[in-house]
Backbone as JSON Lines, residues from 0, in Angstrom:
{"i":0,"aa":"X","n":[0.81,-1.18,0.0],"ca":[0.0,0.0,0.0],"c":[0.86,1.26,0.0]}
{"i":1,"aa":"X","n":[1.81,1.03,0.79],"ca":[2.82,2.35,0.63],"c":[3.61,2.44,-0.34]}
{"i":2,"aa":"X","n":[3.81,1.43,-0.94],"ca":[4.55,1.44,-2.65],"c":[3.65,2.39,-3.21]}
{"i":3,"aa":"X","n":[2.11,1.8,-3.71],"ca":[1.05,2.62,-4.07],"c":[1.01,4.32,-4.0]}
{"i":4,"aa":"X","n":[0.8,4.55,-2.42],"ca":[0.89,5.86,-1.78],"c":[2.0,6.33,-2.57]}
{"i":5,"aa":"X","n":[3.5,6.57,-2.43],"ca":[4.31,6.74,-3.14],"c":[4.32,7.2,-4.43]}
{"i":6,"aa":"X","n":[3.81,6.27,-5.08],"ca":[3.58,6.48,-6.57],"c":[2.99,7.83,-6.78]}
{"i":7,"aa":"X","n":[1.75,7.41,-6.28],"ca":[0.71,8.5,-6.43],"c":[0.67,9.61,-6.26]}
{"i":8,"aa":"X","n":[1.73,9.91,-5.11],"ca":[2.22,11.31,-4.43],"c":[3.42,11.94,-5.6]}
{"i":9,"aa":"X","n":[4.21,11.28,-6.15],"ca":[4.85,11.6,-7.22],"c":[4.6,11.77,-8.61]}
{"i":10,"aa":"X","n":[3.57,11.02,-8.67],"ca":[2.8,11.52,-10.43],"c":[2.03,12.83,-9.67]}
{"i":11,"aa":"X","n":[1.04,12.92,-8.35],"ca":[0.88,13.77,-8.14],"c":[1.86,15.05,-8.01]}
{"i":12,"aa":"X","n":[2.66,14.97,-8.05],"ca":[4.06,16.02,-7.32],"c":[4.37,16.77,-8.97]}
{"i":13,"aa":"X","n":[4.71,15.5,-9.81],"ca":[5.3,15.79,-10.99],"c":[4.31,16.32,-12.12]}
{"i":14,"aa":"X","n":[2.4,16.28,-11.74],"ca":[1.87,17.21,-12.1],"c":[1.44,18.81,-11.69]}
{"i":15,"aa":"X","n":[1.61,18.65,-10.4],"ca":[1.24,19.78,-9.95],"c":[2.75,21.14,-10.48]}
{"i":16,"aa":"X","n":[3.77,20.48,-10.36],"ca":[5.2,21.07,-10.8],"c":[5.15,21.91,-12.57]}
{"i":17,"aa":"X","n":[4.67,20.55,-12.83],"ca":[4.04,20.84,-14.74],"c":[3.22,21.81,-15.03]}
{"i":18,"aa":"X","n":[2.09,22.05,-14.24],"ca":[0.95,22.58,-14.06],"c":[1.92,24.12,-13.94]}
{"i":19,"aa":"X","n":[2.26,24.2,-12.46],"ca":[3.1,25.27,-12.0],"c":[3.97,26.0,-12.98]}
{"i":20,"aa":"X","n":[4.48,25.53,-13.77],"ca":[5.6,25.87,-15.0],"c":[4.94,26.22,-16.16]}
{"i":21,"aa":"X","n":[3.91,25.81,-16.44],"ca":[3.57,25.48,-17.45],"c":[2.1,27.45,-17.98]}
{"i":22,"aa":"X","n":[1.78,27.47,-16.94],"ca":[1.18,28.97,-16.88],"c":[1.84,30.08,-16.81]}
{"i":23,"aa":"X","n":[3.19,30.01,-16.75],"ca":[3.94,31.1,-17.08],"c":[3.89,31.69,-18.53]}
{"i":24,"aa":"X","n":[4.56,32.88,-18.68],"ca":[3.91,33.89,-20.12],"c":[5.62,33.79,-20.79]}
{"i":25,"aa":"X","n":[5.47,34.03,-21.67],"ca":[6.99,33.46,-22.15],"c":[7.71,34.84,-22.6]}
{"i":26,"aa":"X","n":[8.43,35.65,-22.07],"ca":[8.95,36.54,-22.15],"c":[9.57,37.01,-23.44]}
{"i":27,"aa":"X","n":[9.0,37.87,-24.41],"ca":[9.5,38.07,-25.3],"c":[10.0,39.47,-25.53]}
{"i":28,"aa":"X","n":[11.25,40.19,-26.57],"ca":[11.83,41.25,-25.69],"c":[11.21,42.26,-26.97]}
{"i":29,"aa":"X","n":[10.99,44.2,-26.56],"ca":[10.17,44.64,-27.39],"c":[11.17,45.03,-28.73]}
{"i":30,"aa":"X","n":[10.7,45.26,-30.16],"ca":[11.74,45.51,-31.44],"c":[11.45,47.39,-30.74]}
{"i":31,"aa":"X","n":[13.2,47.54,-30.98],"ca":[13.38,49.1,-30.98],"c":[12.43,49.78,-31.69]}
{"i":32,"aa":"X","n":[12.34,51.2,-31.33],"ca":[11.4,52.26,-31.49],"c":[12.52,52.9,-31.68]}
{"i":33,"aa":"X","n":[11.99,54.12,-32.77],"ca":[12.41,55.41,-32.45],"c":[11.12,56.61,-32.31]}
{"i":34,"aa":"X","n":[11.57,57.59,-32.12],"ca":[10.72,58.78,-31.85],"c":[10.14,59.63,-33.4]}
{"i":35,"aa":"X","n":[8.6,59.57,-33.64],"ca":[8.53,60.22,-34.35],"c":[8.24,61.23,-34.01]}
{"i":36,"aa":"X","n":[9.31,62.65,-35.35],"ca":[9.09,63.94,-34.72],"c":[8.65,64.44,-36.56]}
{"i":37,"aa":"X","n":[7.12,64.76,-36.7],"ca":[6.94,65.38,-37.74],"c":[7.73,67.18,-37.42]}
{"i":38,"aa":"X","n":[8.2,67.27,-38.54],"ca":[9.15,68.65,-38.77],"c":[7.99,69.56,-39.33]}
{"i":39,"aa":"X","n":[8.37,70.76,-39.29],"ca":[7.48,71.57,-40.41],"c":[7.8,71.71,-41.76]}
{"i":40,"aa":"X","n":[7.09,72.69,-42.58],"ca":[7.76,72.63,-43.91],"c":[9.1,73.26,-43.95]}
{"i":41,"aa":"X","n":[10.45,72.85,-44.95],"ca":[11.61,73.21,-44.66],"c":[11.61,74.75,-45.3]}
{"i":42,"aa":"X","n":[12.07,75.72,-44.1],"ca":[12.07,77.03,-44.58],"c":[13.41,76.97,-43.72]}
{"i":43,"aa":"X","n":[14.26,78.06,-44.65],"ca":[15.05,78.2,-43.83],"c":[15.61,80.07,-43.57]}
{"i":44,"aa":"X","n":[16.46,80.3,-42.65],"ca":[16.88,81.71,-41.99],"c":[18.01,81.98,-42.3]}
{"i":45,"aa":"X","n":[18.95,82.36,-43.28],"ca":[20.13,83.09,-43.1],"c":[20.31,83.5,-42.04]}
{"i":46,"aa":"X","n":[21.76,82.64,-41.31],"ca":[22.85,83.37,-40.48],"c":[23.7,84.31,-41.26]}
{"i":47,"aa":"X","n":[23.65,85.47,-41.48],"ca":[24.91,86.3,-41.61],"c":[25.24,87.55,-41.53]}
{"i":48,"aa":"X","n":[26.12,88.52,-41.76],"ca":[26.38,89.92,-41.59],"c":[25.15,90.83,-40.98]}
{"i":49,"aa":"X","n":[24.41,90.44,-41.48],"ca":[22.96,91.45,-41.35],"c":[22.23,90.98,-40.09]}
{"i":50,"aa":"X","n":[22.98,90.45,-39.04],"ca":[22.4,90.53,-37.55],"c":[23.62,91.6,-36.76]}
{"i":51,"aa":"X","n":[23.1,92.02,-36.06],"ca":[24.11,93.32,-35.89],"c":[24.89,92.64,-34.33]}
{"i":52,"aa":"X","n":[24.84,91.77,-33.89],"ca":[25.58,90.9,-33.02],"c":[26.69,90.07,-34.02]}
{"i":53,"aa":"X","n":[26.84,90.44,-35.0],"ca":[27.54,89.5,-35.67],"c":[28.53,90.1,-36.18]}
{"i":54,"aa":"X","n":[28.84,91.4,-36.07],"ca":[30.13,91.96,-36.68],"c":[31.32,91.2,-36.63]}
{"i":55,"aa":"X","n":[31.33,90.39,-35.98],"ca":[33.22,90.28,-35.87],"c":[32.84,88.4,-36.43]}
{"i":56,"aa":"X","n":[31.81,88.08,-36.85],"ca":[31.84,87.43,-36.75],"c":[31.4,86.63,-38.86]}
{"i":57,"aa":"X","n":[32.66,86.27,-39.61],"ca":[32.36,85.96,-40.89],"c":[31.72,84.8,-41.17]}
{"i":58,"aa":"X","n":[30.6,84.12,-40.63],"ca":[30.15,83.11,-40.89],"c":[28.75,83.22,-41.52]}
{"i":59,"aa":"X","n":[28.27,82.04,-42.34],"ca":[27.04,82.34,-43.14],"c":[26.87,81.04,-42.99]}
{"i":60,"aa":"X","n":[25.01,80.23,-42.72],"ca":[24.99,79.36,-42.82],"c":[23.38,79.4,-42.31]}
{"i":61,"aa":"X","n":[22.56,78.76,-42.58],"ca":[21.0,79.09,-42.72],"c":[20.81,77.45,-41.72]}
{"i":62,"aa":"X","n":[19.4,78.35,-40.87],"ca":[18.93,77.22,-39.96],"c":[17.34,77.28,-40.08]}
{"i":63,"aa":"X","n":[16.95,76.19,-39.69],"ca":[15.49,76.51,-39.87],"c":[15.0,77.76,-39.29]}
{"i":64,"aa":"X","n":[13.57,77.62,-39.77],"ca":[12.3,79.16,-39.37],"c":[11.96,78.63,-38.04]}
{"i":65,"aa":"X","n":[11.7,77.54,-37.36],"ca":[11.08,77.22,-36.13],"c":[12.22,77.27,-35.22]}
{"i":66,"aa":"X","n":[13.29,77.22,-35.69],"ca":[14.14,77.87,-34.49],"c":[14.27,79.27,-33.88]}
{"i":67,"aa":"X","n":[14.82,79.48,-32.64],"ca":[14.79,80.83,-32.13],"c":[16.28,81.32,-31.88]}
{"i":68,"aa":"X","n":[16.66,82.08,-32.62],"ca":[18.04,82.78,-32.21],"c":[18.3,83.36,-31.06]}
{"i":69,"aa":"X","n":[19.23,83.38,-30.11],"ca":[19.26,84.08,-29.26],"c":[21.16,84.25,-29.0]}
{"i":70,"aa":"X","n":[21.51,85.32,-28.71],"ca":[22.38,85.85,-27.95],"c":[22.78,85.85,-26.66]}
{"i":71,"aa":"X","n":[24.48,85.1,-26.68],"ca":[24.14,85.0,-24.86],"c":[24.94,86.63,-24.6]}
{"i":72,"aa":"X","n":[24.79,87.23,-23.92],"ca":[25.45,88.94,-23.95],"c":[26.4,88.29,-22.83]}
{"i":73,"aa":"X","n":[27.62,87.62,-22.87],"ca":[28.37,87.04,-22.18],"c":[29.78,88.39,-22.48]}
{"i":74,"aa":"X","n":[30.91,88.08,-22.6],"ca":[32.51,88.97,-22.13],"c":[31.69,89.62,-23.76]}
{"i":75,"aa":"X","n":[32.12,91.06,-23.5],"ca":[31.75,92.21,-24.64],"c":[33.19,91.65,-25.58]}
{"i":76,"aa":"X","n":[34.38,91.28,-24.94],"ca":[35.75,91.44,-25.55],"c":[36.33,89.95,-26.44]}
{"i":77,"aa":"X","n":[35.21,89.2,-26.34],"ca":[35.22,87.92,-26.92],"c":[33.83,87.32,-27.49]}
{"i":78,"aa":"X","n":[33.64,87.89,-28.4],"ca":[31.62,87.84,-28.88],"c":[31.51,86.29,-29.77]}
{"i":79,"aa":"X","n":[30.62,86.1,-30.02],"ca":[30.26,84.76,-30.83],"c":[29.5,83.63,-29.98]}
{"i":80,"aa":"X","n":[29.2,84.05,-28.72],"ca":[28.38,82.75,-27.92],"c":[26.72,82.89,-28.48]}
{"i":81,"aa":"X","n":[26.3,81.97,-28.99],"ca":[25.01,82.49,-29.29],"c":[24.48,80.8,-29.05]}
{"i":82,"aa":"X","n":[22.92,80.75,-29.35],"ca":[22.43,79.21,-29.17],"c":[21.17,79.4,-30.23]}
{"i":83,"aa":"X","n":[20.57,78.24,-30.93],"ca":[19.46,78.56,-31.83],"c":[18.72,77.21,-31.32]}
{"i":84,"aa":"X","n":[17.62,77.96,-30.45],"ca":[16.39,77.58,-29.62],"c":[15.32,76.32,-29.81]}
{"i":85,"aa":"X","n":[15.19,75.42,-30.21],"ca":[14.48,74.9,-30.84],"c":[12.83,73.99,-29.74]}
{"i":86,"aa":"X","n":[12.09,75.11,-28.98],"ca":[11.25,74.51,-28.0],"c":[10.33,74.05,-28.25]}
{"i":87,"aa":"X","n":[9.63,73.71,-29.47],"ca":[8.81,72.52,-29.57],"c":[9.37,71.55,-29.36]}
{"i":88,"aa":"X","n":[10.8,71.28,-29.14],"ca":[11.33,70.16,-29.37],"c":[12.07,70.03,-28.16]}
{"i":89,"aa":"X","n":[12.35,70.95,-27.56],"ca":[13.1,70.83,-26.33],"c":[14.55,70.61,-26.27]}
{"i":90,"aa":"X","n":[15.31,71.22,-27.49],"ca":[16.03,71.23,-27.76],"c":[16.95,72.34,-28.07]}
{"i":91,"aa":"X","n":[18.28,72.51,-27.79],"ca":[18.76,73.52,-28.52],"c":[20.47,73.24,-28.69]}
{"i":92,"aa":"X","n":[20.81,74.41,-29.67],"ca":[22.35,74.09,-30.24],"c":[22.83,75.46,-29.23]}
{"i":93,"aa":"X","n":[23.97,74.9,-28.94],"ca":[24.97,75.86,-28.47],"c":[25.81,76.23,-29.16]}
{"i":94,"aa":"X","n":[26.13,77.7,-29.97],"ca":[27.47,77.77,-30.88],"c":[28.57,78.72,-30.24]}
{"i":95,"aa":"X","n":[29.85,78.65,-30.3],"ca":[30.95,79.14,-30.13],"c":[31.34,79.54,-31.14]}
{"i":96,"aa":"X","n":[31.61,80.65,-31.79],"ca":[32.67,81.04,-32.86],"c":[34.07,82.07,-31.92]}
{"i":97,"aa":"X","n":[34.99,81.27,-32.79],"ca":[36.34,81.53,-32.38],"c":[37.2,82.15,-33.52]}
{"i":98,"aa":"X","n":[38.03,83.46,-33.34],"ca":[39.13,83.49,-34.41],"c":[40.27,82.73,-34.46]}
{"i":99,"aa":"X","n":[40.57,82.37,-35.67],"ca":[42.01,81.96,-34.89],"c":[43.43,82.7,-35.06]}
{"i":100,"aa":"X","n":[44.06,82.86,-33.8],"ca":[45.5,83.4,-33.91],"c":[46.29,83.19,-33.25]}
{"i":101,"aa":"X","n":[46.77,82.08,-33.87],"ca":[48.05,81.18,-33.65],"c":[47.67,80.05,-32.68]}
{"i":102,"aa":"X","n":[46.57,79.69,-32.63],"ca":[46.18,78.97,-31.48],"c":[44.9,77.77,-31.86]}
{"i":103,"aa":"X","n":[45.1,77.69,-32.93],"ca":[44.45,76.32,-33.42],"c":[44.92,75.1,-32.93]}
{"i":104,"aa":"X","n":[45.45,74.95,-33.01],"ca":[46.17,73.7,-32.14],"c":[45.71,73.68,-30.44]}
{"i":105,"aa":"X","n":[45.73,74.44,-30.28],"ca":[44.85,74.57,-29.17],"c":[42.89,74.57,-28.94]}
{"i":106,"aa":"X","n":[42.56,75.22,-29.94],"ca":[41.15,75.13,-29.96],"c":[40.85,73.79,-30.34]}
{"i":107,"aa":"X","n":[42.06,73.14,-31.23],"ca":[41.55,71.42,-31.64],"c":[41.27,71.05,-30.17]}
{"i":108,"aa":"X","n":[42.59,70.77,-29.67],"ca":[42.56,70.34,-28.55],"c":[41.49,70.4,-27.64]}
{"i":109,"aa":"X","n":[41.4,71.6,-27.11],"ca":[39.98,71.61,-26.5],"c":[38.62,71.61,-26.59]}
{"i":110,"aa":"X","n":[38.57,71.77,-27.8],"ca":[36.88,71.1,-28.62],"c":[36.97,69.39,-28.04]}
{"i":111,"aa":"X","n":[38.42,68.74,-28.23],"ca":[38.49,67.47,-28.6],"c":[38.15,67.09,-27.01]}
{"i":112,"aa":"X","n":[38.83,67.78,-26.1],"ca":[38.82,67.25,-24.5],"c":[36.88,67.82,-24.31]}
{"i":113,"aa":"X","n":[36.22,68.65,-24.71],"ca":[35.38,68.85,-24.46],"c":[34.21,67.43,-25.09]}
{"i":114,"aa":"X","n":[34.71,67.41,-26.68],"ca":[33.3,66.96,-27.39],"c":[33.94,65.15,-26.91]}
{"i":115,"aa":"X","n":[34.92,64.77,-26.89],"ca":[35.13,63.49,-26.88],"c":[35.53,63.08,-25.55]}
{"i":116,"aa":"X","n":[36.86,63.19,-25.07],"ca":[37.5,63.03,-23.45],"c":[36.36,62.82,-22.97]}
{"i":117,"aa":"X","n":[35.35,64.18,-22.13],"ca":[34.97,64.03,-21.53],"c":[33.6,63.33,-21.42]}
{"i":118,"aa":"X","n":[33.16,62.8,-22.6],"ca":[32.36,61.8,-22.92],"c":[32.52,60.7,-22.81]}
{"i":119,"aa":"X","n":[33.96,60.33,-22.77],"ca":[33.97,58.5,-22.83],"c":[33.32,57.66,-22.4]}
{"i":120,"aa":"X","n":[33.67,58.25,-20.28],"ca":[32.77,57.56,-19.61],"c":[31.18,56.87,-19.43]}
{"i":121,"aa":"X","n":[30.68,57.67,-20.25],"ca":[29.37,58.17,-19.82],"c":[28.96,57.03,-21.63]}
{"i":122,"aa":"X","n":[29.78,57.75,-22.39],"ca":[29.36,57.02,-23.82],"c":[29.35,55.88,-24.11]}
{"i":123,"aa":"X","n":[28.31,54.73,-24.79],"ca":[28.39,53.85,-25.53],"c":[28.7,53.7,-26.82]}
{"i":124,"aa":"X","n":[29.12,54.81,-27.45],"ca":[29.89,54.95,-28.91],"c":[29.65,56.35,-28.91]}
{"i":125,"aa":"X","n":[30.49,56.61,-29.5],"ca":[31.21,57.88,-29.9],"c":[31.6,57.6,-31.75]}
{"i":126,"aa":"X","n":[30.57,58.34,-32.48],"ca":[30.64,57.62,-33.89],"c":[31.57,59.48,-34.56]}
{"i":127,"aa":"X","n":[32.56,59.63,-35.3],"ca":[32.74,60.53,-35.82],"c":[32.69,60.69,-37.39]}
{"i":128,"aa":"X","n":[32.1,61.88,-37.91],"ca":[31.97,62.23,-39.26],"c":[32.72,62.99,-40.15]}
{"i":129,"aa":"X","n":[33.82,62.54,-40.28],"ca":[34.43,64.05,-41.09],"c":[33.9,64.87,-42.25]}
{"i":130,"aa":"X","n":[33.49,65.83,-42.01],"ca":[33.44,66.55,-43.21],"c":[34.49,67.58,-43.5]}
{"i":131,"aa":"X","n":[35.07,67.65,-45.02],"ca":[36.04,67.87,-45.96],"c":[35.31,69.0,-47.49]}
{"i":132,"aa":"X","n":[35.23,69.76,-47.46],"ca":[35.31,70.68,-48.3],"c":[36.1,71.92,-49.01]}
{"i":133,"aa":"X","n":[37.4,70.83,-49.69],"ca":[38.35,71.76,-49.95],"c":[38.51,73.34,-50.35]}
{"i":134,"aa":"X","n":[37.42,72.83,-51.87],"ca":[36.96,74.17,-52.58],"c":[36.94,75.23,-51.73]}
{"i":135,"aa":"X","n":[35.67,75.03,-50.54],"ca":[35.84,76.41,-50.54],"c":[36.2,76.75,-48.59]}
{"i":136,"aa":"X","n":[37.53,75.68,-48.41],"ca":[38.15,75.42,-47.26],"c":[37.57,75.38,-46.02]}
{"i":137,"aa":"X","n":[36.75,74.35,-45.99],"ca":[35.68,74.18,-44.99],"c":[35.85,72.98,-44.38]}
{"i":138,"aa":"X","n":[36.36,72.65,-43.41],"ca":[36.55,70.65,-42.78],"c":[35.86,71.31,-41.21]}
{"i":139,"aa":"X","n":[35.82,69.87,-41.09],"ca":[35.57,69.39,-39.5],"c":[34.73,68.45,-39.23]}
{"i":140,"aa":"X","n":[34.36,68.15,-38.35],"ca":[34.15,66.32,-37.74],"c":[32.77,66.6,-36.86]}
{"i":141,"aa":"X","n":[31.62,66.08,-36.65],"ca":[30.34,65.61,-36.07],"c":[30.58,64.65,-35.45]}
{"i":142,"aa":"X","n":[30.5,64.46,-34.06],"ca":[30.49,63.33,-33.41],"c":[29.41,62.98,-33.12]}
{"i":143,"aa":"X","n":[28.88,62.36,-33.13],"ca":[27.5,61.22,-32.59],"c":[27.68,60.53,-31.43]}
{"i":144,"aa":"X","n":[26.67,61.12,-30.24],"ca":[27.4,60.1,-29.05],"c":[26.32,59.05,-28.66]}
{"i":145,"aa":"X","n":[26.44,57.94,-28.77],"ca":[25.28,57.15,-28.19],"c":[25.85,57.54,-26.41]}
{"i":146,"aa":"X","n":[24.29,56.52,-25.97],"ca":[24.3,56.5,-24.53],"c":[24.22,57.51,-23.48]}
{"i":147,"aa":"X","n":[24.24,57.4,-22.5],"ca":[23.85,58.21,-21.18],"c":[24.97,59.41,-21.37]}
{"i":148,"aa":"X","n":[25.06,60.37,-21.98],"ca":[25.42,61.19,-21.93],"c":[24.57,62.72,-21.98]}
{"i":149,"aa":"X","n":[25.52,63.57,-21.67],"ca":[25.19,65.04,-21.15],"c":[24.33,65.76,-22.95]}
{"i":150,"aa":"X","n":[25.05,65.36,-24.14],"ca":[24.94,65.86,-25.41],"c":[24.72,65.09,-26.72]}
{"i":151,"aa":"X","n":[23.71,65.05,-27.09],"ca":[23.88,63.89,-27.9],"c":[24.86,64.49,-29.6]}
{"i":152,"aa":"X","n":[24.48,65.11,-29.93],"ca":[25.69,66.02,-30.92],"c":[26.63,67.07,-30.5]}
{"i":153,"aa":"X","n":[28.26,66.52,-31.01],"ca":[28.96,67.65,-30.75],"c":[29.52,68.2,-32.1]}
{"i":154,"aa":"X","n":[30.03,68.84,-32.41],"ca":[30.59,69.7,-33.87],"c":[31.66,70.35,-33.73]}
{"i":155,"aa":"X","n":[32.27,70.46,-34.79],"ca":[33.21,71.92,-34.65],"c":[33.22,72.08,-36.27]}
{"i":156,"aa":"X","n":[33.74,73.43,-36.77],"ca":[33.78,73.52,-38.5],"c":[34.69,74.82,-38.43]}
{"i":157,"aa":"X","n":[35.57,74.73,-39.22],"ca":[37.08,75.44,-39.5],"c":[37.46,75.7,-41.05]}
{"i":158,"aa":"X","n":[38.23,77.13,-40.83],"ca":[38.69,76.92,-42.11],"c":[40.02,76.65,-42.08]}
{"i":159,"aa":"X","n":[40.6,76.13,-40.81],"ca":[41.9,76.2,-40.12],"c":[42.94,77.23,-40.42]}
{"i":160,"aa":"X","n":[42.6,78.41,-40.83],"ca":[43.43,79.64,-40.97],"c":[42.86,81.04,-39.67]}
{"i":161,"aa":"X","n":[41.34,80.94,-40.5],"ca":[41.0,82.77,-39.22],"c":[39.49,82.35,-38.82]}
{"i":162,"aa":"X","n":[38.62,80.9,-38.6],"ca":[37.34,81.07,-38.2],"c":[37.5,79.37,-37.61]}
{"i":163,"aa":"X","n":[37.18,79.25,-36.53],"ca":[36.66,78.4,-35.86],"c":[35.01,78.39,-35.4]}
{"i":164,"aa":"X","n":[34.44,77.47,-35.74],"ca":[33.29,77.38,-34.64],"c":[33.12,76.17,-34.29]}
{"i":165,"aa":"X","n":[32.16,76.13,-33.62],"ca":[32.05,74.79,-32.07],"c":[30.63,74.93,-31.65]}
{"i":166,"aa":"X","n":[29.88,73.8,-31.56],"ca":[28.43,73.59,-31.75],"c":[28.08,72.36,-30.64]}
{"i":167,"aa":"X","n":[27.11,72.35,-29.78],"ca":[26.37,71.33,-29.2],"c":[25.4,71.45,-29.29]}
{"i":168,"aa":"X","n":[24.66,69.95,-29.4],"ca":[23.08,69.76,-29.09],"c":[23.05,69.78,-27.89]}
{"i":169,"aa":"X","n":[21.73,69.74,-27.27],"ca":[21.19,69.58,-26.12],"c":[19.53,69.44,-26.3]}
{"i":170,"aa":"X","n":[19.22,68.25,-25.32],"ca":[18.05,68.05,-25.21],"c":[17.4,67.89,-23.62]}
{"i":171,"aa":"X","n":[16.36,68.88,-23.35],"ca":[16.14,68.83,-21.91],"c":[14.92,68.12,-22.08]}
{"i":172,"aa":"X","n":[14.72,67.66,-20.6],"ca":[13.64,66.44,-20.36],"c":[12.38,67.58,-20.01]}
């Protein structure tokens, strides 16, 4: 009889176990998303001479109409900090324009400790883009930073003789 008992307690055991396992949901993992952001129609704004914050400053280069220009009124004796606003989106670029004299080698440098160095930690790739436009002497590099970082785009664009500039995204929560 206790052979019996036995048995029974173990087909019982080894269904109730089956049973137990067997109502679980089978974990499947979700396919990436990205964010859709409908844009408006592409209009765009000349950056150049004809903003009167811009005297010292030879650059030309057109950004969208839904952005907002603004001026940071930072050192009178070193001008070019400006940012172009973008708050439907919660976003905005930070630009630096720099002259250069004699000190490129230095502004590399510290774009580089700024847009890369101090990203490493924080980055899961750090993708860079060179752009090269001999003609009309225009280079410099776009970095792309994946991961938990402070910026998701950094920039710089040179004619490596008399104009530096230096650009970040930013996106606030």
């Amino acid at each position: 009889m206790k052979a019996k008992f036995k048995k029974v307690n173990l087909i019982l055991l080894i269904a109730l176990l089956g049973i137990g396992h067997s109502c679980k949901e089978t974990i499947i993992p979700k396919p990436k998303g990205y964010f859709r952001i409908d844009l408006p129609e592409k209009q765009y704004i000349v950056f150049d001479q004809d903003f009167p914050e811009t005297t010292d400053m030879p650059i030309i280069f057109e950004y969208p109409s839904y952005g907002n220009l603004s001026f940071q009124p930072g050192n009178t004796d070193e001008p070019g900090w400006y940012n172009i606003e973008f708050s439907s989106y919660r976003a905005k670029i930070y630009f630096t324009y720099k002259k250069i004299e004699n000190n490129f080698d230095g502004l590399m440098e510290q774009t580089y400790n700024m847009n890369v160095k101090n990203h490493i930690p924080k980055a899961d790739a750090i993708n860079e883009q060179v752009y090269k436009n001999p003609e009309n002497r225009v280079f410099g590099i776009l970095y792309d930073l994946k991961g938990n970082t402070a910026s998701a785009v950094q920039f710089y664009v040179t004619d490596s003789v008399k104009n530096y500039l230096r650009g970040s995204l930013y996106f606030s929560a």
